[in-house]
C-alpha positions as CSV (number, residue, x, y, z in Angstrom):
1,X,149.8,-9.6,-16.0
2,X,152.5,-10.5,-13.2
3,X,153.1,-14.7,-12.9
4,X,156.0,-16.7,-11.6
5,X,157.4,-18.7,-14.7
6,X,159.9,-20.6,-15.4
7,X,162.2,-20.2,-18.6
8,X,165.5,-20.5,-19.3
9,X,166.5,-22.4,-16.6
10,X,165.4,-20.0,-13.9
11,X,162.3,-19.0,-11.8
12,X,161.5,-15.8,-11.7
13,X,158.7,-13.3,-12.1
14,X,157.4,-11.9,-15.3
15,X,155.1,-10.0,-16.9
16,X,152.5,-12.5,-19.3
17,X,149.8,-11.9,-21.4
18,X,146.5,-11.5,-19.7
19,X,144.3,-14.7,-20.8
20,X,141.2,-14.5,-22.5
21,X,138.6,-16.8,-22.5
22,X,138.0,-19.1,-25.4
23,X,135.1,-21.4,-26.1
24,X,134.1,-23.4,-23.3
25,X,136.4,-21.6,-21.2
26,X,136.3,-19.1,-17.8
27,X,138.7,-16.5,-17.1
28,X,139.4,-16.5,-13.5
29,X,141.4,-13.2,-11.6
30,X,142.9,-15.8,-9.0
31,X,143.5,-14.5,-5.4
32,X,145.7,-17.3,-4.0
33,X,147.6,-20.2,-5.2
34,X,148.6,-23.3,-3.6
35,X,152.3,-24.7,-3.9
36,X,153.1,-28.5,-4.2
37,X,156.1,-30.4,-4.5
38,X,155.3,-30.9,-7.9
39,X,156.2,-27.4,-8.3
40,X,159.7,-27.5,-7.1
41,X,160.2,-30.9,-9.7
42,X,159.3,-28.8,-12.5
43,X,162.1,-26.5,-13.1
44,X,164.5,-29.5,-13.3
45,X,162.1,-31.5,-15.9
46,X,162.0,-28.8,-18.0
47,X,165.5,-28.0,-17.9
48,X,166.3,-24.9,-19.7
49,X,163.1,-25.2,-22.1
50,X,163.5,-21.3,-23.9
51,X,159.3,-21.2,-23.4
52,X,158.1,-19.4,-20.6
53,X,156.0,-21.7,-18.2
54,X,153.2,-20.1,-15.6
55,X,154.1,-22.7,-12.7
56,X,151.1,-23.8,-10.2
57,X,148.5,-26.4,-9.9
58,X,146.1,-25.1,-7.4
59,X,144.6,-21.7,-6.7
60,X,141.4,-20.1,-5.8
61,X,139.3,-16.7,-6.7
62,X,136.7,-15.2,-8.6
63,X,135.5,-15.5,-12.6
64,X,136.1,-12.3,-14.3
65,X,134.7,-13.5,-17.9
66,X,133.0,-16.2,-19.0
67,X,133.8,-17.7,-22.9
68,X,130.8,-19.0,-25.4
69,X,129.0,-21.5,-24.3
70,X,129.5,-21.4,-20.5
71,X,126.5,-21.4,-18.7
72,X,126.4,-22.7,-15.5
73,X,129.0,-20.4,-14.1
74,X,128.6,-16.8,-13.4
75,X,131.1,-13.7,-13.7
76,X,131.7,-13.2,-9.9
77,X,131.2,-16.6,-9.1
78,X,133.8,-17.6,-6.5
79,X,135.5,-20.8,-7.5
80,X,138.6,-23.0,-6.7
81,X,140.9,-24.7,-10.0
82,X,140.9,-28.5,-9.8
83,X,144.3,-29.4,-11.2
84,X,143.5,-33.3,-12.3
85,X,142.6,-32.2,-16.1
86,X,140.4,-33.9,-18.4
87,X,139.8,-37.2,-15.5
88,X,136.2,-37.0,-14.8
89,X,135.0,-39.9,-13.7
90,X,136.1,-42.2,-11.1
91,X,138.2,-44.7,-12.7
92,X,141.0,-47.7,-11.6
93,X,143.3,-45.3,-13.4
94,X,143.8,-41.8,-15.1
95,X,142.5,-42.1,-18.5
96,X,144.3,-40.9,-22.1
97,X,144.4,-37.4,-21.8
98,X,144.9,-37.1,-18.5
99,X,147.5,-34.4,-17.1
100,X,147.9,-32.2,-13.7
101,X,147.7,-28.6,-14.5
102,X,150.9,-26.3,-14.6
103,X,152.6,-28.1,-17.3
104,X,152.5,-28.4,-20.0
105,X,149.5,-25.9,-19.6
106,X,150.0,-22.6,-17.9
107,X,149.5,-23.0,-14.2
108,X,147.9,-20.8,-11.1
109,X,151.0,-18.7,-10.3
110,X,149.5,-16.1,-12.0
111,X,147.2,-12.8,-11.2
112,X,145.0,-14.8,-13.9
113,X,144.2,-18.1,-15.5
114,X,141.9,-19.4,-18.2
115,X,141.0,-22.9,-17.9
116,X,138.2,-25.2,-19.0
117,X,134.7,-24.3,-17.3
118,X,135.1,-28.0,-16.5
119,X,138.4,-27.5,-14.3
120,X,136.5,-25.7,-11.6
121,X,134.6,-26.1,-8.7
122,X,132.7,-24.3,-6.4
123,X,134.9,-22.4,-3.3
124,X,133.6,-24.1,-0.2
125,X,131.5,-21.4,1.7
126,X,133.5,-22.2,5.1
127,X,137.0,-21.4,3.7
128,X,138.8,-18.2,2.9
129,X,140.7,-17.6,-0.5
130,X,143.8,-18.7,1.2
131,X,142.4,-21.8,2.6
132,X,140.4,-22.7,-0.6
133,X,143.9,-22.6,-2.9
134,X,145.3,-25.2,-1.1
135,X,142.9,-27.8,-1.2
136,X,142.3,-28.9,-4.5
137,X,145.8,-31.2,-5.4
138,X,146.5,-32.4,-1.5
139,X,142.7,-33.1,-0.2
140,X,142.1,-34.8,-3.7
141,X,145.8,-36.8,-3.8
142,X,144.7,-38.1,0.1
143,X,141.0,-38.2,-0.3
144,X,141.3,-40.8,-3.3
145,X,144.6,-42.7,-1.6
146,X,142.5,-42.8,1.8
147,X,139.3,-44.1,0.5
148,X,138.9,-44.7,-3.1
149,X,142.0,-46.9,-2.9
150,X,142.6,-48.0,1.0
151,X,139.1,-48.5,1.8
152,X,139.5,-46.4,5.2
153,X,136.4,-47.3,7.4
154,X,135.1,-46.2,11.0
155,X,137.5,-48.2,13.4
156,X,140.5,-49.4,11.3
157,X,144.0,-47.9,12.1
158,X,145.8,-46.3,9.6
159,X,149.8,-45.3,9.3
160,X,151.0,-42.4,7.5
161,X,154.8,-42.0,8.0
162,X,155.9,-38.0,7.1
163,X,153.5,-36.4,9.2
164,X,154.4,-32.7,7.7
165,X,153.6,-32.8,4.2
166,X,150.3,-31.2,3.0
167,X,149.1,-34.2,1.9
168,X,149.1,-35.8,5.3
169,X,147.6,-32.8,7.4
170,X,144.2,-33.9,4.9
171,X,145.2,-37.6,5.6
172,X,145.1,-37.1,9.5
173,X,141.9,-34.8,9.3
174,X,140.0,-37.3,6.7
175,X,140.9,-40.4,8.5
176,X,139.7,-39.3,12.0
177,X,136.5,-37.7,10.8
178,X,135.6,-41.6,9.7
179,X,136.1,-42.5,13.0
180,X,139.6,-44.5,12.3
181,X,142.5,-44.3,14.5
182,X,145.7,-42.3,13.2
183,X,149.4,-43.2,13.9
184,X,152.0,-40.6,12.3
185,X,155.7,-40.2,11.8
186,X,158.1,-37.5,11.9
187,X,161.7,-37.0,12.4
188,X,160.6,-33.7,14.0
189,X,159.3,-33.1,17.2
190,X,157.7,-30.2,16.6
191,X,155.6,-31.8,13.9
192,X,154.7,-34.4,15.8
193,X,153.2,-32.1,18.2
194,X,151.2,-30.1,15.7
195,X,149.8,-34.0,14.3
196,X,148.8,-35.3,17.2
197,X,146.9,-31.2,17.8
198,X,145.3,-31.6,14.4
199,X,144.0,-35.1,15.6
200,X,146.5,-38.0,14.9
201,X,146.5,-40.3,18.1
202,X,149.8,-41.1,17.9
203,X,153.1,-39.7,16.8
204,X,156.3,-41.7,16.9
205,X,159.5,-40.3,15.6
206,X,161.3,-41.7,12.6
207,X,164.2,-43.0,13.5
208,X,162.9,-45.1,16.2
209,X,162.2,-48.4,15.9
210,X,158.2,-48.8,14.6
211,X,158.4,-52.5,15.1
212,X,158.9,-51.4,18.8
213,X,156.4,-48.8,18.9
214,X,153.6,-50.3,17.3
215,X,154.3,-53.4,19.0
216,X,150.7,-53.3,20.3
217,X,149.3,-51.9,17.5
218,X,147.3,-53.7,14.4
219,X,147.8,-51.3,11.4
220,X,145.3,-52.1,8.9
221,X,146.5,-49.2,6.2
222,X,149.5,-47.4,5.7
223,X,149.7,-44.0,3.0
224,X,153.2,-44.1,1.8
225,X,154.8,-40.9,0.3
226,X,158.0,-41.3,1.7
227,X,159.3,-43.9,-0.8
228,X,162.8,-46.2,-0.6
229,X,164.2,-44.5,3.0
230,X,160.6,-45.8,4.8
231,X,158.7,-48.3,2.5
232,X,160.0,-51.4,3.6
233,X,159.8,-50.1,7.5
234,X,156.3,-49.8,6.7
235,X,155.7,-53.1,5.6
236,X,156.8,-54.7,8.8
237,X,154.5,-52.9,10.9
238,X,151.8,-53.7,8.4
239,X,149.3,-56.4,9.6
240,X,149.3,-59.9,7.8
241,X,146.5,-59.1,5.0
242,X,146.8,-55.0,5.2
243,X,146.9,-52.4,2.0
244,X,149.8,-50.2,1.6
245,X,148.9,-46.8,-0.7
246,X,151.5,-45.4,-2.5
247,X,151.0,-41.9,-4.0
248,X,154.9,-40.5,-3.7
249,X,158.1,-40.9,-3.6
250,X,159.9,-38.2,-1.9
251,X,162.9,-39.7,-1.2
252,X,164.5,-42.4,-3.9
253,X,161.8,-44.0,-6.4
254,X,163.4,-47.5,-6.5
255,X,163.0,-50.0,-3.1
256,X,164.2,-53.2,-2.9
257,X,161.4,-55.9,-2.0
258,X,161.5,-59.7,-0.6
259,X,159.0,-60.8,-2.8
260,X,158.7,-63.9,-0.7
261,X,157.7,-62.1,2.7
262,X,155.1,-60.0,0.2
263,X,153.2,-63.0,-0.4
264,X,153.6,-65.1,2.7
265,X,151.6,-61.8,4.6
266,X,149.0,-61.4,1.7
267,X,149.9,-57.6,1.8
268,X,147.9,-55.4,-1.1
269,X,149.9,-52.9,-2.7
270,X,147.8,-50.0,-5.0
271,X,149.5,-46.8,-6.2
272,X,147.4,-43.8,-6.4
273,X,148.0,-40.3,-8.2
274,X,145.3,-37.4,-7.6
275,X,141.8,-38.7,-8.6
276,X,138.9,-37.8,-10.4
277,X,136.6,-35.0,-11.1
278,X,133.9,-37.1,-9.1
279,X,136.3,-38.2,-6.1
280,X,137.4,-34.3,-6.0
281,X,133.3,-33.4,-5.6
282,X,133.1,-36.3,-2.9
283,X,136.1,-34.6,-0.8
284,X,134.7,-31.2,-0.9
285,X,131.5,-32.8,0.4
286,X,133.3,-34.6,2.9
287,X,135.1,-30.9,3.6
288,X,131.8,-28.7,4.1
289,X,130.4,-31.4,6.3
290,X,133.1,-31.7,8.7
291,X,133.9,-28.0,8.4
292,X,137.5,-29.0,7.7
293,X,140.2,-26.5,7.4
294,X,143.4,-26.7,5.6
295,X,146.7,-26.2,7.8
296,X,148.2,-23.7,6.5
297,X,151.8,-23.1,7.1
298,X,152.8,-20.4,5.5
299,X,151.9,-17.5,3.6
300,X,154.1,-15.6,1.0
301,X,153.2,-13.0,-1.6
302,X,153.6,-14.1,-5.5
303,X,157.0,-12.2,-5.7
304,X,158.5,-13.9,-3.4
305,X,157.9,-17.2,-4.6
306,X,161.0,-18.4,-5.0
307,X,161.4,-17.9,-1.0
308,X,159.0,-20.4,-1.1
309,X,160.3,-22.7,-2.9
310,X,163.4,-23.0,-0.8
311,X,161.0,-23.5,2.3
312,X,159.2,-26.4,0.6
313,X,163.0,-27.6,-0.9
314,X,163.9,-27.9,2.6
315,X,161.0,-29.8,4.2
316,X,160.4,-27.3,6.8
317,X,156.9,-27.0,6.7
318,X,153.9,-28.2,8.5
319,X,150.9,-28.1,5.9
320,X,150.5,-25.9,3.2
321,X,152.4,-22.9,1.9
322,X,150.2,-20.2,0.5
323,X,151.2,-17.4,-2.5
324,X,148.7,-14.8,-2.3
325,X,148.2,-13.0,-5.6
326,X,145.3,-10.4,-4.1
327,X,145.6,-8.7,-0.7
């Protein structure tokens, strides 16, 4: 089968063996995958590993075979991958075991996959296959950071600086079907535009001064993902008392904090990665009953990943970017 891998120290695509389902196990012909950032981090981890690596973590499509002792699921049955592997039950933390899939286990960028029967879910009836393969990792990373960890309710204001990113097109989306009111960055006007379409009530840019801008605002939460170039900016606009959310670090991982000004406001500070198997089933609740639709920025075919990749490299999207692996 064709699949973008990685090996060797490049990207490129392959032909692989076609996957057959073992015990416990589905077979699924995928017809979309979803690309993360996580994707373009890989390559660089793995260095010039001489094992060949399907890359992906989220995808969509249909179940072509079905391994023993599978019986809930159906050969046709139309289905979407959840990446968070082996984390089932809500929990403070990932538990032993946990791992996001595309390494070390073969991935989504791939005209097939076998995976766990456990690892999938159900394609929401209101989304295409192109729609469905980009939920999984981004509604579940935002679903859990917005909720799970920050608590969101109807008529608190919440602050997500990087209004672009997949993540936050859920974030915005999520948030305002609560009823809470959503403030966004971006360095891009453009994007800001396209935020404050999806929903977001406001959309300041990001080099201006927040203290300024949200002068008359009380922020209550604030999803970081941006990491040292925004975090402490985002603390000062923070209300006395407010939870910050930390699921990335885009730009450098290590911040410098005045621990004294952290505990004179009574900030909470929780880091979040993903979420559970249970959190992923609340989302696509949440999902069907607010008919929510993934942005979708672009869409490329699975030979021309590595076009993009350099699109996501670059930042340039708004939302998702889509490889489709069927026509």
């Amino acid at each position: 089968m064709k699949a973008f891998i990685h090996l060797n120290g490049q990207l490129k695509i392959d032909k692989m063996e076609e996957p057959i389902a073992a015990k416990g196990e589905v077979v699924v012909s995928l017809h979309a995958a979803g690309m993360n950032r996580r994707d373009i981090y890989i390559p660089n981890r793995r260095e010039s590993a001489a094992e060949p690596l399907i890359l992906g973590s989220d995808g969509a499509g249909i179940i072509e075979s079905i391994g023993e002792g599978v019986n809930k699921w159906s050969i046709g049955d139309e289905v979407i991958i959840n990446p968070s592997l082996r984390w089932f039950d809500r929990s403070a933390a990932p538990p032993a075991g946990f791992d996001i899939l595309g390494m070390p286990d073969h991935g989504t960028f791939a005209e097939k996959i076998a995976i766990s029967a456990e690892q999938i879910e159900k394609k929401p009836d209101n989304l295409s296959m192109d729609e469905a393969s980009v939920l999984a990792l981004a509604a579940l990373t935002g679903y859990r950071a917005l909720f799970t960890q920050g608590q969101l309710k109807n008529g608190d204001t919440v602050f997500i600086p990087g209004a672009g990113s997949g993540v936050a097109t859920y974030l915005i989306q999520f948030a305002k079907n609560v009823g809470a009111r959503v403030i966004v960055s971006s360095r891009v006007e453009e994007k800001r535009r396209k935020a404050l379409e999806l929903g977001a009530d406001l959309a300041i840019d990001t080099s201006s001064d927040w203290k300024k801008e949200l002068a008359n605002e009380t922020v209550d939460l604030i999803i970081e993902s941006v990491g040292r170039a925004t975090f402490n900016r985002s603390l000062e606009v923070l209300k006395q008392g407010g939870r910050i959310v930390v699921f990335g670090a885009t730009t450098e991982d290590v911040i410098e904090l005045d621990l004294r000004k952290f505990f004179y406001g009574q900030y909470q500070l929780f880091g979040s990665t993903m979420g559970s198997r249970e959190e992923l089933r609340e989302m696509l609740k949440h999902v069907e009953k607010f008919r929510v639709k993934p942005v979708i920025d672009k869409v490329y075919r699975l030979e021309d990943g590595l076009e993009a990749f350099r699109h996501l490299e670059n930042s340039e999207q708004f939302g998702k970017i889509v490889l489709r692996i069927k026509n």
